[in-house]
C-alpha positions in Angstrom: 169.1 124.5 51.4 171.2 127.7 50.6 169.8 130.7 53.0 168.0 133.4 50.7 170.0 135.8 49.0 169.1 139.7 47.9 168.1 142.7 48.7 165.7 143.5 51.6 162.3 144.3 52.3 162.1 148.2 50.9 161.3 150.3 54.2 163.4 153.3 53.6 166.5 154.6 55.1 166.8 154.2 59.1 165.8 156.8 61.5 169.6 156.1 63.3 171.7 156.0 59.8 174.8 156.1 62.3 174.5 152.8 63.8 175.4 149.2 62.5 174.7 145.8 63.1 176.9 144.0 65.6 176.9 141.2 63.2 175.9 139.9 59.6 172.3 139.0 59.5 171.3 141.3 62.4 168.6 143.4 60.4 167.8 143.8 56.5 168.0 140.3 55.6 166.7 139.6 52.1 163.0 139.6 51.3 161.5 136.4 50.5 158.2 136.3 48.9 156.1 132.6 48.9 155.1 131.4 45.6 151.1 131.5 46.2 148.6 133.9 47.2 146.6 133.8 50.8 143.3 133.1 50.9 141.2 135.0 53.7 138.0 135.1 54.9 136.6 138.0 57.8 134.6 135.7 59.9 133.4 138.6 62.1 133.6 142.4 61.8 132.1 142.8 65.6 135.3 142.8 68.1 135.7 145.8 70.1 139.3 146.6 70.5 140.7 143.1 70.4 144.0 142.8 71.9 144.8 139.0 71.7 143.1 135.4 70.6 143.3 131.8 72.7 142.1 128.6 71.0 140.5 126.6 72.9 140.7 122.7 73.0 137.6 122.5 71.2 139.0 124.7 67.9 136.7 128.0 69.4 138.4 131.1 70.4 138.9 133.5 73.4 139.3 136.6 72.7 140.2 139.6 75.0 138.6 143.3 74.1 140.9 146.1 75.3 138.2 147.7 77.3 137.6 144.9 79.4 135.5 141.9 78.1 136.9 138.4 77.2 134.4 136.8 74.7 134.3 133.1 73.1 134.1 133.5 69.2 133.6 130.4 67.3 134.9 129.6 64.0 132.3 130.9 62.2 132.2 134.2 64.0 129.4 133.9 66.5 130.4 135.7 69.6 129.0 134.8 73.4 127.9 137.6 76.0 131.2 139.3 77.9 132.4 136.6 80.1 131.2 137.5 83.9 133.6 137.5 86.6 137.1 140.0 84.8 137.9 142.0 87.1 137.4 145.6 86.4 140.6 146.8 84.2 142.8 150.4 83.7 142.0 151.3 79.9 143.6 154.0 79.8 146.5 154.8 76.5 147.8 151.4 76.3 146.0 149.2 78.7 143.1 147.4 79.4 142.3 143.6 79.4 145.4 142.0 77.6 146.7 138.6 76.8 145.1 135.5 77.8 146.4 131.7 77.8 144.3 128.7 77.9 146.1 126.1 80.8 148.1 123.1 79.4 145.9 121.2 81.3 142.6 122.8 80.8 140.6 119.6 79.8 140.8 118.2 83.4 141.1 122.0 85.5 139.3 124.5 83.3 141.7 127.5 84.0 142.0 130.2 82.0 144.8 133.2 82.3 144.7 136.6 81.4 146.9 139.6 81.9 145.4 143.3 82.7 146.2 146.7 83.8 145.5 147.5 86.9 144.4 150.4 89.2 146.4 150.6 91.9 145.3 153.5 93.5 147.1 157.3 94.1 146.6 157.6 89.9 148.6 154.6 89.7 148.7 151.3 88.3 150.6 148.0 87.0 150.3 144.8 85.0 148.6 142.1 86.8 147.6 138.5 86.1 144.8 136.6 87.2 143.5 133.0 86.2 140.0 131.5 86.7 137.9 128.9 85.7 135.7 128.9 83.1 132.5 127.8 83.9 130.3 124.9 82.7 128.1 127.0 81.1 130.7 129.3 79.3 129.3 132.4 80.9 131.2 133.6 83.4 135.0 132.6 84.9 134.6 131.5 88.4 137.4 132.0 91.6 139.3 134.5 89.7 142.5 135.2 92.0 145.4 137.7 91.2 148.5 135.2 90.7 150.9 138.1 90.0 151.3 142.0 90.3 153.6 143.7 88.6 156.0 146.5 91.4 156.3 149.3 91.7 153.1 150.5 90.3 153.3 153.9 88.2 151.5 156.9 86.7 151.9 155.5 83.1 149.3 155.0 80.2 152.1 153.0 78.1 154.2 149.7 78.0 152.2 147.4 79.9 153.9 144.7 77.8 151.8 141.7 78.9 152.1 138.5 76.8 151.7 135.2 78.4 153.2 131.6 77.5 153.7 128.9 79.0 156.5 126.2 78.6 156.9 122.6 78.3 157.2 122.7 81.8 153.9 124.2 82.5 155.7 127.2 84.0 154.5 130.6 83.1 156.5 133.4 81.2 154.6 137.1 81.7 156.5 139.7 79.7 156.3 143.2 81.3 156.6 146.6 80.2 159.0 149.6 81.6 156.3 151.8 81.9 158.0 154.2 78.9 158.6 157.3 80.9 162.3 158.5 81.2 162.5 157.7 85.4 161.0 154.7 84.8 162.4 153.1 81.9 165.7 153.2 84.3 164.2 150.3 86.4 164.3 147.7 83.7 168.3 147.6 84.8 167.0 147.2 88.5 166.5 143.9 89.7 164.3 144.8 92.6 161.6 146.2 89.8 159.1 144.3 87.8 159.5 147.3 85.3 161.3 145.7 81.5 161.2 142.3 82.8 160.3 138.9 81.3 159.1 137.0 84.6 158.8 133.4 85.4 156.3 132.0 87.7 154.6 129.1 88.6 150.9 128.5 87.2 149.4 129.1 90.9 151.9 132.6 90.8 154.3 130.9 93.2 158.2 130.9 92.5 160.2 128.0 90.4 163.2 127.2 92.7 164.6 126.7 89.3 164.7 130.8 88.5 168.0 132.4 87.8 168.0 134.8 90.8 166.0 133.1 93.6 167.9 133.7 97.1 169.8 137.0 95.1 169.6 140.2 97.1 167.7 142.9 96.0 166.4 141.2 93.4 162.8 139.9 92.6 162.5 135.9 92.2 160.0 136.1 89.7 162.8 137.8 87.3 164.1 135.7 84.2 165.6 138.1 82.4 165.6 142.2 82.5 166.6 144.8 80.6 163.6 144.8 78.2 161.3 147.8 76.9 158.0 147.2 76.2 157.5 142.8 75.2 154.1 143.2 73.5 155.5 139.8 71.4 156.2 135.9 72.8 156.0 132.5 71.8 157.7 129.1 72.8 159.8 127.3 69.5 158.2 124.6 69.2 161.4 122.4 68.3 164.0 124.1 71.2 161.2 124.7 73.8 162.7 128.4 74.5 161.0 131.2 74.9 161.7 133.4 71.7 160.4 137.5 72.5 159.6 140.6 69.9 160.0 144.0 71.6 159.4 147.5 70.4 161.8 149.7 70.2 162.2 153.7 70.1 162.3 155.1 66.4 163.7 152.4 65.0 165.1 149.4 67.7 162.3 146.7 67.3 164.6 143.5 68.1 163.6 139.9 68.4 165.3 137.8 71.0 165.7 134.4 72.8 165.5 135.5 76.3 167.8 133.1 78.7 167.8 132.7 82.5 169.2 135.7 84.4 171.0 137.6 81.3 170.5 141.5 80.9 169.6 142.4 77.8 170.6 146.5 77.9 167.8 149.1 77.4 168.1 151.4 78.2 171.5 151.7 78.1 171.9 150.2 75.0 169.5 150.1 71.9 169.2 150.5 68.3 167.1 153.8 66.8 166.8 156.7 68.3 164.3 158.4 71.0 161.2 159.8 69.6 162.2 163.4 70.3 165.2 162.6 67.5 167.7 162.8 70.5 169.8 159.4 70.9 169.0 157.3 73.7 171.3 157.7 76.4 175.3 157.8 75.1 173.5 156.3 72.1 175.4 153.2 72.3 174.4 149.8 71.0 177.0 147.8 72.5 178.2 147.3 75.6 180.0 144.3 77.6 177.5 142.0 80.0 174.6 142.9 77.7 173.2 140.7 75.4 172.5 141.7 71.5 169.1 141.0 69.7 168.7 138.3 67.4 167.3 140.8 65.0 166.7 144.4 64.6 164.2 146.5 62.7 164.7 150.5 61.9 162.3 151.1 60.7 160.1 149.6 62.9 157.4 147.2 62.3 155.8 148.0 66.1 155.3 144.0 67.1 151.9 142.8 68.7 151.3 139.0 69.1 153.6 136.3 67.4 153.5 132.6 67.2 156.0 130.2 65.1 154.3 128.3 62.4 153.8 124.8 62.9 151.6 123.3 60.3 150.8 121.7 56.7 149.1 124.4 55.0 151.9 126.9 54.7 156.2 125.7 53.5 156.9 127.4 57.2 157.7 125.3 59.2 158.9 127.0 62.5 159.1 130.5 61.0 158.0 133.2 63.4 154.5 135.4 62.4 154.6 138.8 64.4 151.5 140.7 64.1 152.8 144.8 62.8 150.8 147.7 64.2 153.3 149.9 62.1 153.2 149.6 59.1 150.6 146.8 59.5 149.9 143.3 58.5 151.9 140.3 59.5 156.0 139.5 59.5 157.4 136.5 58.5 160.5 135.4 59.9 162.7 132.9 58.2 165.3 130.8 60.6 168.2 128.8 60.1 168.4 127.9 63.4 168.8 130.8 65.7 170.2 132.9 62.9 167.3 135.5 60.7 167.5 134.6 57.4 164.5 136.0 55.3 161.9 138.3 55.5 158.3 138.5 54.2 155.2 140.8 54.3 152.1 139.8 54.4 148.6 141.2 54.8 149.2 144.8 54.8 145.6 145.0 53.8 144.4 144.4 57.3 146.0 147.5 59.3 147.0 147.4 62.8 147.3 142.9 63.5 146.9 142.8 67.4 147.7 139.0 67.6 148.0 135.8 65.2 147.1 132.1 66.1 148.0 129.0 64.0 145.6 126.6 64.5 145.7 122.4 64.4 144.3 122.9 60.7 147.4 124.7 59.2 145.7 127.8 59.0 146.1 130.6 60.9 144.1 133.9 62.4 144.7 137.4 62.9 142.6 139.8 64.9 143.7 143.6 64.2 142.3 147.0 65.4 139.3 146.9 63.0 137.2 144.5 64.8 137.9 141.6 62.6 138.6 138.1 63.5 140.2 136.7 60.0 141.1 132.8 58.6 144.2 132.9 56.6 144.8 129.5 54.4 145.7 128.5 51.0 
């Protein structure tokens, strides 16, 4: 099947009209538009500040609320009393009570993971991760412990980062924020920082031997790749097993990429767009040897939240990435030929700031957005 042809999706000129693509296919791919219309259904208005959706083994969800509560909401849009037993949370600008992943194995061990910021003390504070087990009776999660916290901790309200997925190996990728502010936005180059890294650890927060820098030097273990912004955006592919990312940018910069072990992958030293002042970031470069280049670019930007590939019989998209938009809103749809973007497609502009989306064994999938709403999406 020939890859799409034509123009792309209309989002007006770039904010950095001076930069180009480091290859063909690297943003503005043409807009593809599915023959049918989406059917969707608002199963519950009554979230508060959703952030991101689990499903659980038995088709219910878990859903985390910004300000520090993870409820259970079933398919029909009943919600359960705030789980007992999160720990108290940083909610603050960007963060609060954040991701949270059900464990591979939760049939047999009951854990549940989520991802948080927290006070650290001296006006400070950091991403954190914590699992627990969910209790018999659904209310509460019992011997929560701290598996990982994020270093150094910092006086920042923004880029927590925070998603959490887990690979075929049961290993844990945590994606982690560079805290935004010029002297710390430096440290995602450092690898003795936690600050713009995506980290791999072991379900129980302990080190894989297997990690690209274990025994380095001044560098932390955890570290699978660096160089990163702010990775609001993950998912595994379901056919490759690698962990695919979606990061914001500045004005402009939003890039997708296939994080591998150990590789640097340049902000801020490198970047698309431009800093939100109008001033270019750094020498303004968006090249440079030993870094790596994004699969994809957007400028503008489409500010990715949550993202999972498609794997289903409802929808003709098999393996194409959704990625939740807080701006301009709605859901992305990604189009692959292998590793390569080929197509483009927007959907659901109708439902404003999308925090997260979640395909489930039906073929249909779920959004939960700013409004409160928890929404089924078929045909």
């Amino acid at each position: 099947m020939p890859d799409p042809s034509g123009p792309p999706v209309n989002t007006g000129p770039p904010n950095a009209s001076n930069q180009t693509p480091a290859f063909e296919g690297q943003t503005r791919v043409p807009e593809v538009k599915s023959n049918f219309s989406l059917k969707t259904d608002v199963v519950t208005n009554q979230l508060s500040n959703p952030w991101a959706i689990a499903e659980l083994p038995d088709g219910r969800f878990l859903i985390t609320q910004r300000l520090g509560t993870l409820v259970i909401v079933s398919r029909e849009g009943q919600l359960s009393a705030p789980l007992a037993g999160v720990p108290a949370v940083y909610s603050g600008g960007q963060g609060g009570l954040l991701d949270v992943a059900v464990d591979p194995n939760f049939e047999t061990n009951r854990f549940v993971y989520f991802s948080y910021s927290e006070n650290r003390g001296n006006n400070q504070n950091g991403t954190s991760v914590a699992r627990g087990k969910l209790s018999t009776d659904e209310k509460s999660l019992e011997d929560v412990t701290v598996i990982f916290r994020q270093t150094p901790a910092w006086n920042s309200t923004l880029h927590f980062g925070s998603r959490l997925v887990f690979d075929n190996d049961g290993l844990l990728y945590v994606t982690l924020g560079e805290r935004s502010n010029p002297e710390p936005r430096q440290q995602a180059q450092d690898r003795n920082s936690h600050l713009g890294k995506v980290i791999r650890i072991n379900s129980d927060g302990t080190v894989p031997e297997s990690n690209p820098f274990v025994g380095t030097p001044n560098t932390k273990p955890e570290i699978w790749s660096y160089g990163h912004r702010n990775v609001q955006s993950a998912a595994l592919h379901p056919v490759t097993g690698e962990l695919w990312t979606v990061e914001h940018g500045p004005r402009g910069g939003d890039e997708i990429n296939r994080p591998e072990a150990g590789k640097n992958y340049g902000w801020p030293i490198i970047t698309y767009g431009i800093d939100y002042s109008g001033a270019p970031i750094g020498a303004g470069i968006t090249q440079q040897a030993g870094m790596e280049q994004p699969v994809y670019y957007w400028d503008p930007v489409i500010g990715p939240s949550g993202t999972t590939f498609y794997v289903g019989d409802m929808f003709p998209w098999q393996n194409n990435l959704l990625i939740g938009s807080l701006n301009p809103g709605g859901v992305v749809r990604i189009m692959l030929n292998g590793n390569r973007v080929v197509g483009e497609e927007r959907l659901l502009s109708q439902y404003g700031r999308v925090r997260d989306v979640e395909v489930t064994s039906d073929g249909a999938f779920w959004i939960v957005n700013d409004d409160g709403q928890l929404v089924r999406v078929s045909r």
